[in-house]
N, C-alpha and C positions, 0 to 999 in steps of 0.2 A: 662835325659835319652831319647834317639830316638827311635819309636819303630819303627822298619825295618819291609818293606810289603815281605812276603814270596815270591821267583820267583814261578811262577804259571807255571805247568806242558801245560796248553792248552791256545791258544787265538782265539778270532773269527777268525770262518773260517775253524779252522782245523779239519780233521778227528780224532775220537780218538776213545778207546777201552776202556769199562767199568773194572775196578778191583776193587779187595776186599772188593766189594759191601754186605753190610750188607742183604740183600733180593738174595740168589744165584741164581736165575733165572736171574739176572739180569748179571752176570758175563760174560765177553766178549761178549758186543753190542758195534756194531759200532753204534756213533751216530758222530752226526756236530754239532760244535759249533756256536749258533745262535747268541745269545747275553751274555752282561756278565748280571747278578744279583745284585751281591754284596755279601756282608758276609749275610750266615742265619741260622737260628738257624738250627741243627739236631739233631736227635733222639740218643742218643748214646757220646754224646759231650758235654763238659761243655762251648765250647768256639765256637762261630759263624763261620761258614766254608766258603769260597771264593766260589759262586755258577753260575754255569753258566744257559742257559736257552738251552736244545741240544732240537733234534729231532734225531730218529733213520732214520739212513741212510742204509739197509738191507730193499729188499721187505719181509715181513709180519713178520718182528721185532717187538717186545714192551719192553717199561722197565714197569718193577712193582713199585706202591705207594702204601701206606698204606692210606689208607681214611676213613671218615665217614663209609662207607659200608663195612669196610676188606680192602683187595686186590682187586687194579684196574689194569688191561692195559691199558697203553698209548704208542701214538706213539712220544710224544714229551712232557716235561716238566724239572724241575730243576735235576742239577746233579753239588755235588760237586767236584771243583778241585782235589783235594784230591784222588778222586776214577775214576780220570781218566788218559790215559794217549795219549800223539799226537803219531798220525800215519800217519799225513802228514807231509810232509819238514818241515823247519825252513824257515824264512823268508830270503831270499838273493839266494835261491837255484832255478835253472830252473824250475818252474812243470814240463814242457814238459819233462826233464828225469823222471820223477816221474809218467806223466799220468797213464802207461800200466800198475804198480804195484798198484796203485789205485783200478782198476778194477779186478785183478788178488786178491789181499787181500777178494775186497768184495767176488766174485766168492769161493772160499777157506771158510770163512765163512760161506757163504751160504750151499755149501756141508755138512760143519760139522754142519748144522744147522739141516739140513737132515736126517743125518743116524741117529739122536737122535728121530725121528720118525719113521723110518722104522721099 
């Protein structure tokens, strides 16, 4: 029997968007994919999850972890496949058509990051 590696929603590099994140604060951050991880164990799962290693990409962004102390902010740590998804091109595509929505995605998140404090 082969066991097949699942296609992986993100690869370094790309911009992507938190989902169905178990911690809902953490639900729609932009973050960038730094490096990969590997499979790791999580909370909620019987079986190891393909993880990446991101950093949020929104100025004063954090995902939340669960740690020794509770709940932390960080601005950069692991995040599975799984609960992300790419929001930059695929690979063979110009960025150059791609740059202006780039910044225009972030800009739009930031707003709604906003009225959620006003």
């Amino acid at each position: 029997m082969t066991s097949s590696i699942p296609k992986l929603n993100c690869e370094v590099g790309d911009l992507a968007i938190t989902v169905d994140c178990r911690i809902p604060a953490n639900l729609g951050n932009i973050v960038r994919i730094i490096s990969a991880e590997g499979f790791s164990e999580w909370e909620g799962h019987d079986q190891p999850l393909y993880t990446w290693n991101v950093e949020v990409a929104t100025t004063g962004g954090v995902l939340f972890y669960k740690d020794e102390n509770g709940l932390g902010a960080y601005t950069a740590g692991p995040a599975p496949d799984k609960y992300l998804r790419r929001l930059t091109p695929p690979k063979g595509y110009l960025l150059e058509e791609f740059s202006e929505s780039e910044q225009l995605q972030m800009e739009f998140y930031e707003q709604d990051c906003l009225k959620g404090i006003e």
